[in-house]
PLY file of the C-alpha trace (Angstrom):
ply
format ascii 1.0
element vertex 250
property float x
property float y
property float z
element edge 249
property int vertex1
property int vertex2
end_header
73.79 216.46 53.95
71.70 213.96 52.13
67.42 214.21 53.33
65.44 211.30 53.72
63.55 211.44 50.56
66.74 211.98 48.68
68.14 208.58 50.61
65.03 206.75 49.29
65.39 207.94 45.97
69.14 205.80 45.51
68.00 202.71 47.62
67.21 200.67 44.52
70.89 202.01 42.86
72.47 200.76 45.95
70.67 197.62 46.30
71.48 196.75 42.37
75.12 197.56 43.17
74.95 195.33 46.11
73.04 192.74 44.22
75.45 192.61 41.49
78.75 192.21 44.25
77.15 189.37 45.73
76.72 187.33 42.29
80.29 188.53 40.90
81.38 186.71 44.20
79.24 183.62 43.83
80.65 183.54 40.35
84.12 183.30 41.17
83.08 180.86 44.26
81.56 178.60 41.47
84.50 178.98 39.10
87.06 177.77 42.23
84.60 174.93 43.22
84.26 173.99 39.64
88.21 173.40 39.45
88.48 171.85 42.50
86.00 169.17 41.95
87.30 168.54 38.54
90.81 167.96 39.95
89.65 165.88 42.45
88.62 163.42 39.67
92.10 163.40 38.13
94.84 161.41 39.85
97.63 163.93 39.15
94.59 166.73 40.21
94.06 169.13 43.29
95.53 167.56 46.23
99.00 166.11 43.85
99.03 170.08 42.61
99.27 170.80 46.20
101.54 168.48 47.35
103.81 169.42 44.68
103.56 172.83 45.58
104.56 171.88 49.13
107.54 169.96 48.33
108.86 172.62 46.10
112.42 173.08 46.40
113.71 169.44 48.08
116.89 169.73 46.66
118.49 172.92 48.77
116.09 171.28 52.07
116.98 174.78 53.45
113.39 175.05 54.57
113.06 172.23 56.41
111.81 172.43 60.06
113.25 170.85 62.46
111.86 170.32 66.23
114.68 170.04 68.11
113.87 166.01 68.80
116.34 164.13 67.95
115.04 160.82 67.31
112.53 162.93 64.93
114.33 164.90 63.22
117.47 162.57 62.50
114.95 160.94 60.63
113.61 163.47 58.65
117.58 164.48 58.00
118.56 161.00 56.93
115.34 159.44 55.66
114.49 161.30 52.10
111.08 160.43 50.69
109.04 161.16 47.17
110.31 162.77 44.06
113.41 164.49 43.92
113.58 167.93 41.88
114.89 168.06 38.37
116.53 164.77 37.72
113.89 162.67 39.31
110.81 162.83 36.73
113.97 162.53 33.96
114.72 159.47 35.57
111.58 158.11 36.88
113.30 157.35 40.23
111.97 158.01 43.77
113.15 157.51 47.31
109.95 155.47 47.39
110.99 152.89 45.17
114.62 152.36 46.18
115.59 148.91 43.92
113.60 150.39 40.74
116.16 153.78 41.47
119.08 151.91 41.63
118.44 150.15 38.40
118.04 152.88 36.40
120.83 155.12 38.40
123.49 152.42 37.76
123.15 152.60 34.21
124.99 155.41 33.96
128.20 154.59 36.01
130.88 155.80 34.62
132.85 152.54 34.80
130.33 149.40 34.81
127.19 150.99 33.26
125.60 149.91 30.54
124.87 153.94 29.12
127.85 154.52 30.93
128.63 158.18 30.83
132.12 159.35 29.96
133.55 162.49 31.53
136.99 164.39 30.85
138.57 167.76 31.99
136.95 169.52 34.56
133.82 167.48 34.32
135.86 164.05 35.37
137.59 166.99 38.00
134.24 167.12 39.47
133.39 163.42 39.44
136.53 162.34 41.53
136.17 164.98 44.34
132.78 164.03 44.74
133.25 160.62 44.50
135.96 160.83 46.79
134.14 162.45 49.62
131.82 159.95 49.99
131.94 155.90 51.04
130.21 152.72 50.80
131.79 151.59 54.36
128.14 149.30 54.90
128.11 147.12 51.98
131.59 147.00 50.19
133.89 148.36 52.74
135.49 150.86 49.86
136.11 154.25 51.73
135.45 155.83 48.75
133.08 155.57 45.69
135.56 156.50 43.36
139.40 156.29 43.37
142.24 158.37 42.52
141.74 157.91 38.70
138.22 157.95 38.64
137.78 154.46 38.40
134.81 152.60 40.28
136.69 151.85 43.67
134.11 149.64 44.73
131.48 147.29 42.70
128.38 147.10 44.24
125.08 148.45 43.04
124.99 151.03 45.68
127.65 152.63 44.90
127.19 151.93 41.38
123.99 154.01 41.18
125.59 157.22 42.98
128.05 157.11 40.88
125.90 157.33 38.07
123.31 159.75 39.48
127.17 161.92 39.73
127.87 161.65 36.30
124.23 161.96 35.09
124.18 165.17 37.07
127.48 166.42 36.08
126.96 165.77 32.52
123.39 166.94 32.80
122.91 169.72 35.10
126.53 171.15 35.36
125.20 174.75 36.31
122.46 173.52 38.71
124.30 171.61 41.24
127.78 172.38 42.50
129.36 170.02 44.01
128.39 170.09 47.34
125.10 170.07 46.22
125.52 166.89 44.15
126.92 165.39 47.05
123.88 166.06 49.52
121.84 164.33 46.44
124.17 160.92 46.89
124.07 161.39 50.59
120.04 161.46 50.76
120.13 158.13 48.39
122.56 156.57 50.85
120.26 157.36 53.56
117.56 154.85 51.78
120.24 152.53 51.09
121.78 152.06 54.38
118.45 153.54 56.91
119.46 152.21 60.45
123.37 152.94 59.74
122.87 156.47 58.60
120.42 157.30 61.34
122.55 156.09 64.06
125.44 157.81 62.16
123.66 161.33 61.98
122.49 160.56 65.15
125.93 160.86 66.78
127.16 163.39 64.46
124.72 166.12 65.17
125.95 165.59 69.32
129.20 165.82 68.99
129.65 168.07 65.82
132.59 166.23 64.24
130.98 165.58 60.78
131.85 163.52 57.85
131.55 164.60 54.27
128.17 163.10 53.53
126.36 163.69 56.87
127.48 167.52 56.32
125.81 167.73 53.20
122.69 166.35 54.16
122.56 169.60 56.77
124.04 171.97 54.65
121.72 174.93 54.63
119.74 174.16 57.64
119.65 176.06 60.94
120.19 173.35 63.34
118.72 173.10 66.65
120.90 172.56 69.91
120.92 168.85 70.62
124.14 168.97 73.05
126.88 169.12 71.24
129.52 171.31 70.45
128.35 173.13 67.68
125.38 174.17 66.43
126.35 175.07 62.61
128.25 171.95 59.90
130.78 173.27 58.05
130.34 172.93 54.20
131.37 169.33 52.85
133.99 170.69 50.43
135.34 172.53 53.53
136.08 168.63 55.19
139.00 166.95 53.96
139.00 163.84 55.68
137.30 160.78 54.34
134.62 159.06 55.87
135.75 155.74 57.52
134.78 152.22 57.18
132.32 150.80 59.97
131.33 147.96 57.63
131.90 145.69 54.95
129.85 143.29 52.64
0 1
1 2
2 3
3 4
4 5
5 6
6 7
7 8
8 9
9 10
10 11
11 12
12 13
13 14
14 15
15 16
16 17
17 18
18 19
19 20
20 21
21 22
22 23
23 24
24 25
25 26
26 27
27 28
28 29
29 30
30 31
31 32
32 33
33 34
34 35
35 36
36 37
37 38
38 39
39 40
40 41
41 42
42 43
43 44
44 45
45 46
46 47
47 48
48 49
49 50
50 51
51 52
52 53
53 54
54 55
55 56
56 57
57 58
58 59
59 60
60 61
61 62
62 63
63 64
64 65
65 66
66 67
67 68
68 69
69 70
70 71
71 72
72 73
73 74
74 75
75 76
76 77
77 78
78 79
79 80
80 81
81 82
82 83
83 84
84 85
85 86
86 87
87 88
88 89
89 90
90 91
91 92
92 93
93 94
94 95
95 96
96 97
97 98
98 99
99 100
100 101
101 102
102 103
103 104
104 105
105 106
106 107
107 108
108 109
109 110
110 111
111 112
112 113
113 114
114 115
115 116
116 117
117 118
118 119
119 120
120 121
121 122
122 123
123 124
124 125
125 126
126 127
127 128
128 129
129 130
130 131
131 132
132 133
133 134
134 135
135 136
136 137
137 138
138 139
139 140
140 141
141 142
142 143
143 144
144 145
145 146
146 147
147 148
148 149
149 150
150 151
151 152
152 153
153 154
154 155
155 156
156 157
157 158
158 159
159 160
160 161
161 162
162 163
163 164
164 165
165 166
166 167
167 168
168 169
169 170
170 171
171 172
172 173
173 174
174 175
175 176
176 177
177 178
178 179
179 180
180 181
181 182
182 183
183 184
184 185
185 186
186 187
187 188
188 189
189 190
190 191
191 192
192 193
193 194
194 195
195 196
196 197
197 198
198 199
199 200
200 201
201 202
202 203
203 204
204 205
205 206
206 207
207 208
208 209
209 210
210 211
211 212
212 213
213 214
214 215
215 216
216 217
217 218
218 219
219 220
220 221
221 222
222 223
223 224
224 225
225 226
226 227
227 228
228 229
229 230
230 231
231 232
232 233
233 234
234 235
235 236
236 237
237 238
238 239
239 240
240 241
241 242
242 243
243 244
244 245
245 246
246 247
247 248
248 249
């Protein structure tokens, strides 16, 4: 048992020990401040750190929340926005800046780019399933983006650009995207292309369950809410063998 006078004796150690917690904790208080005020004067600083940090991981999307609105989150399905992962600071391309993405996507169609990117073997394999499981039914009318042969099977920039973002991808990132996943990259691009016809396409999709290749892939991944239809969970877009139809044309 520790007496009084003993107690008195270690006051002053306990009050240095205290002292010198409380300025090891200002230090490291100063040292955070310090960082945060100099990245606040930097444009690509704190807050674009943290909003990097947030977005982490776009391409899977498996995180994303949805509310069970539909209105809201058919948008938030459909509607892609910023940077995407991996090929988008290669490419300087956003889903911000939709006509400055499709000029530098396009370049690298396999068929009518001018870096056009040649595949063979498995690679070109790859590039016509893909390309077959997705359309441009509201600008050119082609049901598919590529044909049989894996020639362009339709000529407009739209489809020009996923086509090249397929390629670049393929020939690129073979290991990081399967195809599915390549897919649900096009499908996210055709949302900014075509906004109102996608939305009202999802829209209906997510009801009734009967999905196309494309609107599959842009809920692959992501525990979906009950919105009335009849089923809650999209099969896998290599797992649908029909094509998507044509609703429009040029």
């Amino acid at each position: 048992m520790v007496d009084g006078k003993s107690f008195k004796k270690r006051m002053p150690l306990i009050n240095y020990l205290l002292l010198l917690a409380l300025l090891f904790s200002l230090g490291i208080n100063q040292a955070l401040f310090y960082k945060i005020n100099a990245a606040l004067g930097d444009k690509n600083g704190f807050f674009e750190q943290l909003k990097k940090k947030l977005t982490l991981g776009a391409k899977s999307a498996g995180g994303l929340k949805l509310s069970g609105n539909l209105s809201d989150d058919v948008i938030k399905l459909a509607i892609a926005t910023g940077m995407p992962d991996i090929y988008g600071p290669e490419l300087s391309v956003s889903f911000d800046a939709a006509q400055q993405s499709i000029n530098i996507l396009k370049v690298y169609d396999p068929t009518y780019g001018k870096q056009k990117i040649t595949l063979t073997g498995d690679d070109l394999k790859r590039y016509i399933e893909i390309g077959g499981k997705i359309s441009c039914e509201y600008c050119c009318g082609a049901k598919a983006i590529v044909a049989a042969n894996g020639q362009a099977a339709c000529g407009c920039a739209h489809s020009q650009a996923m086509r090249g973002l397929a390629a670049y991808l393929i020939k690129n990132h073979p290991s990081e995207y399967n195809n599915d996943q390549i897919l649900k990259e096009l499908a996210r691009w055709k949302g900014i292309f075509f906004p109102k016809q996608m939305i009202k396409k999802l829209t209906q999709q997510l009801q009734d369950g009967n999905y196309t290749p494309d609107t599959a892939s842009l809920v692959m991944g992501i525990e979906l809410p009950d919105y009335g239809g009849q089923s809650k969970e999209a099969p896998l877009p290599s797992e649908i063998e029909n094509l998507p139809s044509m609703v429009g044309g040029c």
